[in-house]
VOPA-381033 format. One record per atom (N, C-alpha, C): residue number from 1; x, y, z. Coordinates in nm, 3 decimals, padded with zeros to 5 digits. Layout:
<nodes>
+-----+---------+---------+---------+
!   k !      xx !      yy !      zz !
+-----+---------+---------+---------+
! NUM !       X !       Y !       Z !
...
+-----+---------+---------+---------+
</nodes>
This chain:
<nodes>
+-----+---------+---------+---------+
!   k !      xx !      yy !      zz !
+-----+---------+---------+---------+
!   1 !  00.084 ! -00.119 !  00.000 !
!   1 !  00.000 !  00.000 !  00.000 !
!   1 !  00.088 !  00.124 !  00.000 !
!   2 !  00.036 !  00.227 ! -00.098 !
!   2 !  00.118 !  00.367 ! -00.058 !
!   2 !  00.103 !  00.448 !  00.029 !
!   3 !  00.192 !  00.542 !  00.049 !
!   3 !  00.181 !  00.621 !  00.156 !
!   3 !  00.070 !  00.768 !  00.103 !
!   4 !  00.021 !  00.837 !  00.191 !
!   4 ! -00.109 !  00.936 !  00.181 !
!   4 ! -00.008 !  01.044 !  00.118 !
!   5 ! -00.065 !  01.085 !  00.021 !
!   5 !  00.005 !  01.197 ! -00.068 !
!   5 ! -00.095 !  01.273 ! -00.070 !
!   6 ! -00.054 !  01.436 ! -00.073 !
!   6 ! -00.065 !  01.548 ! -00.079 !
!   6 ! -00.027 !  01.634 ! -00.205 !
!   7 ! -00.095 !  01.650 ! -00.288 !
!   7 ! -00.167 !  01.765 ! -00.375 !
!   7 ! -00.118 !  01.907 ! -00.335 !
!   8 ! -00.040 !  02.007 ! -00.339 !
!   8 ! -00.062 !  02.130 ! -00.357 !
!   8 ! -00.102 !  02.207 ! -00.505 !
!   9 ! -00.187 !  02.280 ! -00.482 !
!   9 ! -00.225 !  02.364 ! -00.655 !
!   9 ! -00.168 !  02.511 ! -00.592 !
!  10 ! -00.106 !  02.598 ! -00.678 !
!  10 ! -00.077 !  02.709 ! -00.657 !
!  10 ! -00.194 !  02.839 ! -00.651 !
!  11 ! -00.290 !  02.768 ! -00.668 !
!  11 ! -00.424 !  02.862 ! -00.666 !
!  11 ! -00.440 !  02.900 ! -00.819 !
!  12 ! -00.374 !  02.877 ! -00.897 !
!  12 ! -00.428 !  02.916 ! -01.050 !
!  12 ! -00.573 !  02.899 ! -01.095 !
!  13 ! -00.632 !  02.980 ! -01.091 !
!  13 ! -00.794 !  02.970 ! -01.105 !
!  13 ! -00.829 !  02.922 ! -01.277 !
!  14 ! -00.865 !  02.805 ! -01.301 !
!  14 ! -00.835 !  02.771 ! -01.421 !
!  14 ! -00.978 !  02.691 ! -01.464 !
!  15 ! -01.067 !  02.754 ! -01.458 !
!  15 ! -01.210 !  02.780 ! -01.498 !
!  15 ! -01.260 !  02.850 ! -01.619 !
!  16 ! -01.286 !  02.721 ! -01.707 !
!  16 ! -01.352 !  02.812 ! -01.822 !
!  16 ! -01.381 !  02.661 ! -01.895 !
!  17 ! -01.504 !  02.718 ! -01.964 !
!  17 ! -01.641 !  02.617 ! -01.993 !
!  17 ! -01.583 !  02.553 ! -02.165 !
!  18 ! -01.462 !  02.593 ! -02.190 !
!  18 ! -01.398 !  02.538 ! -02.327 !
!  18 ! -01.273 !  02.470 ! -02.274 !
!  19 ! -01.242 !  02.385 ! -02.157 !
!  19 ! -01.177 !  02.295 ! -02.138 !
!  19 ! -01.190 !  02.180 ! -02.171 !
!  20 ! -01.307 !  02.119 ! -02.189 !
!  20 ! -01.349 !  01.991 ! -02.233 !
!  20 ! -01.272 !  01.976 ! -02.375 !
!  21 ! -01.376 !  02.047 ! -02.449 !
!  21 ! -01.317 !  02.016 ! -02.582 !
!  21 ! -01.209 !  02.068 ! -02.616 !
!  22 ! -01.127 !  02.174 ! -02.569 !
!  22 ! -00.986 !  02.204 ! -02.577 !
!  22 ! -00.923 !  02.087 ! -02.540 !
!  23 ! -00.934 !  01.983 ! -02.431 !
!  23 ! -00.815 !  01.840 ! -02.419 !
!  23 ! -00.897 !  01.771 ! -02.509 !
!  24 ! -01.002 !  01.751 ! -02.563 !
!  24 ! -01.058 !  01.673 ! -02.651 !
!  24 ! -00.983 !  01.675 ! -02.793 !
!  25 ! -01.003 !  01.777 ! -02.848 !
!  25 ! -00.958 !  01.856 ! -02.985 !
!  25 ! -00.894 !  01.891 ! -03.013 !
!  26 ! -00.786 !  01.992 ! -02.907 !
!  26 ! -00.696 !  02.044 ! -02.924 !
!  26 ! -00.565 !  01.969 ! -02.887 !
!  27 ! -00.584 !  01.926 ! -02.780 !
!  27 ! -00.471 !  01.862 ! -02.718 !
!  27 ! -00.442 !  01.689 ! -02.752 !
!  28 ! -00.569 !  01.680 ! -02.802 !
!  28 ! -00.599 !  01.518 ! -02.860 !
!  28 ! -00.588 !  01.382 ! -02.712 !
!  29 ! -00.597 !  01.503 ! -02.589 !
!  29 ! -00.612 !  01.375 ! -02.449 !
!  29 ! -00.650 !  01.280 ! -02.477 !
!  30 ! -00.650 !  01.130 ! -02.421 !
!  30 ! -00.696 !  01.047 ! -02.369 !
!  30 ! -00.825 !  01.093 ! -02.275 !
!  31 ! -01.012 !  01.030 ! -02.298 !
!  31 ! -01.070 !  01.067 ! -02.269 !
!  31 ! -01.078 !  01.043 ! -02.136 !
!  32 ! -01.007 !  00.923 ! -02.091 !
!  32 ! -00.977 !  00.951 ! -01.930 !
!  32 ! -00.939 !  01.087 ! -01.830 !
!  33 ! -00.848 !  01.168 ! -01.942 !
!  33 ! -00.799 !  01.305 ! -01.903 !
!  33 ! -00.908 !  01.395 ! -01.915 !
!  34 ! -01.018 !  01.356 ! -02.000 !
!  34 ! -01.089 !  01.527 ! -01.999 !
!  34 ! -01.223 !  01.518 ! -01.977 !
!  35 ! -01.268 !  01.364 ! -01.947 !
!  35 ! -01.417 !  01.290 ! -01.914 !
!  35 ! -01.473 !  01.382 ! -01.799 !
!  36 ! -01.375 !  01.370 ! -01.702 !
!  36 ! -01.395 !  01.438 ! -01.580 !
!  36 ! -01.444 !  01.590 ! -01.558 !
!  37 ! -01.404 !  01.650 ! -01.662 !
!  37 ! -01.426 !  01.770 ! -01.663 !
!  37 ! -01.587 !  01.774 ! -01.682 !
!  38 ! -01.607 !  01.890 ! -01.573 !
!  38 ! -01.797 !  01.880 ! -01.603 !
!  38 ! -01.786 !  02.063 ! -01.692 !
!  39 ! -01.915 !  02.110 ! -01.703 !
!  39 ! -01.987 !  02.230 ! -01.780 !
!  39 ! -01.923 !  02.294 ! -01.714 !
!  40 ! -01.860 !  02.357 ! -01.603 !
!  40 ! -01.818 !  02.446 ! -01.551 !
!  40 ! -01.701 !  02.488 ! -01.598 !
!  41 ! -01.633 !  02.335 ! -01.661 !
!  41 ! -01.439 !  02.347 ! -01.684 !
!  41 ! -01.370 !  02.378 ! -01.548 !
!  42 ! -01.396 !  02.365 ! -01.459 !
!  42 ! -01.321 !  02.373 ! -01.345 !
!  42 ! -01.229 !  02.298 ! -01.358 !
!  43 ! -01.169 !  02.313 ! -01.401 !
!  43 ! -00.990 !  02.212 ! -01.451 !
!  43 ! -00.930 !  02.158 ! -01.305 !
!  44 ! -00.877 !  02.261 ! -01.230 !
!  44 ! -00.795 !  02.187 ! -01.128 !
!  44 ! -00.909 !  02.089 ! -01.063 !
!  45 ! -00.986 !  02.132 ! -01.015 !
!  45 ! -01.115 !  02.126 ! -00.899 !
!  45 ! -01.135 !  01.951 ! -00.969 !
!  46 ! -01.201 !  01.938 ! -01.089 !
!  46 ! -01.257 !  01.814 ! -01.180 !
!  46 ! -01.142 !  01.709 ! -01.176 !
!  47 ! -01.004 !  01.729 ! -01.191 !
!  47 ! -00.883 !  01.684 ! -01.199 !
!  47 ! -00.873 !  01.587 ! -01.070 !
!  48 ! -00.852 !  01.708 ! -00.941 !
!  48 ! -00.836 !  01.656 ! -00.842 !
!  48 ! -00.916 !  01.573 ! -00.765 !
!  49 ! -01.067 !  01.554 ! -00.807 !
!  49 ! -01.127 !  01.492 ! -00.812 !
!  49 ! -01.186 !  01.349 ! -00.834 !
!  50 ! -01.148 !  01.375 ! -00.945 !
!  50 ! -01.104 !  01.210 ! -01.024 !
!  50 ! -00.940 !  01.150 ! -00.990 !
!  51 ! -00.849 !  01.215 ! -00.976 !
!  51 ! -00.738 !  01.203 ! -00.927 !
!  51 ! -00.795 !  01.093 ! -00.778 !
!  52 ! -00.813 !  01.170 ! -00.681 !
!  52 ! -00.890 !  01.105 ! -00.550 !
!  52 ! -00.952 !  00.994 ! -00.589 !
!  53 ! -01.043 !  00.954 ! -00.658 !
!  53 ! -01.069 !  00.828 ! -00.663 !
!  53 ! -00.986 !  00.703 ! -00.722 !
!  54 ! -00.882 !  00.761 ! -00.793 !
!  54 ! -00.773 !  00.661 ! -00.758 !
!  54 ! -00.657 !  00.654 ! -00.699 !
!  55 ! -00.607 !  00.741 ! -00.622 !
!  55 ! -00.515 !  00.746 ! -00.544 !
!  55 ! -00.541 !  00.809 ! -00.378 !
!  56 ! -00.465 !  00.749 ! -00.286 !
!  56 ! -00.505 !  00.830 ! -00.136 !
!  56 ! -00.442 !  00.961 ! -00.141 !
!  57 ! -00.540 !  01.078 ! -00.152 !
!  57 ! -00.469 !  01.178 ! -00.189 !
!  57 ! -00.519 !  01.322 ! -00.098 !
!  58 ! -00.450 !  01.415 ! -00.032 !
!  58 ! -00.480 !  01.507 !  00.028 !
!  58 ! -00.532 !  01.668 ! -00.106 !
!  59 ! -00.613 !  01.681 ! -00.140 !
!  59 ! -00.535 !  01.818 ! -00.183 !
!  59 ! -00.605 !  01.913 ! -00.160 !
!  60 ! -00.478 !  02.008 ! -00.143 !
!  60 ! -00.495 !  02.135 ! -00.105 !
!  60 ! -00.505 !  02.247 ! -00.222 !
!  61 ! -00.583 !  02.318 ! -00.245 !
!  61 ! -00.595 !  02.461 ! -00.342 !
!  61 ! -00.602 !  02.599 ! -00.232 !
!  62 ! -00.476 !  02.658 ! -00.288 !
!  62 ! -00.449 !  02.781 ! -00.209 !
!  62 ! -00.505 !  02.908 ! -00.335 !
!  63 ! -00.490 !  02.982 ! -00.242 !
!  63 ! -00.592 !  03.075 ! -00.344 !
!  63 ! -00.524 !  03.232 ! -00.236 !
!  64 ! -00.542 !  03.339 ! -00.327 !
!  64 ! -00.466 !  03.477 ! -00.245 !
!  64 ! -00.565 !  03.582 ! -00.344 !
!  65 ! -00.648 !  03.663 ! -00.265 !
!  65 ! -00.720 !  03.776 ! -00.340 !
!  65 ! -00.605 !  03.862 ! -00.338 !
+-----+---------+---------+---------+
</nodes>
């Protein structure tokens, strides 16, 4: 078994509703990489998400107004 890993995101707010088909189309992902992504495009948020369900994973999103 592995040990509990931890996620830091630098807070890059990386939201926008043409992520899907940008790793779809543009980037030519594997639909494993861009399935996850819902209507919102919340990129990190969707990522880390699906990330978590296969790995024991902490993560943290820092964020600075």
């Amino acid at each position: 078994m592995t040990e509990r890993i931890v996620v830091l995101s630098d807070g890059a707010n990386l939201t926008h509703p043409i992520w899907k088909s940008t790793a779809r189309e543009l980037w030519k992902a594997p639909g494993r990489l861009y399935e996850c992504i819902g209507e919102e495009g919340d990129l990190i948020a969707d990522w880390f998400i699906r990330l978590n369900k296969e790995i024991n994973a902490t993560f943290l999103h820092v964020n600075t107004p």
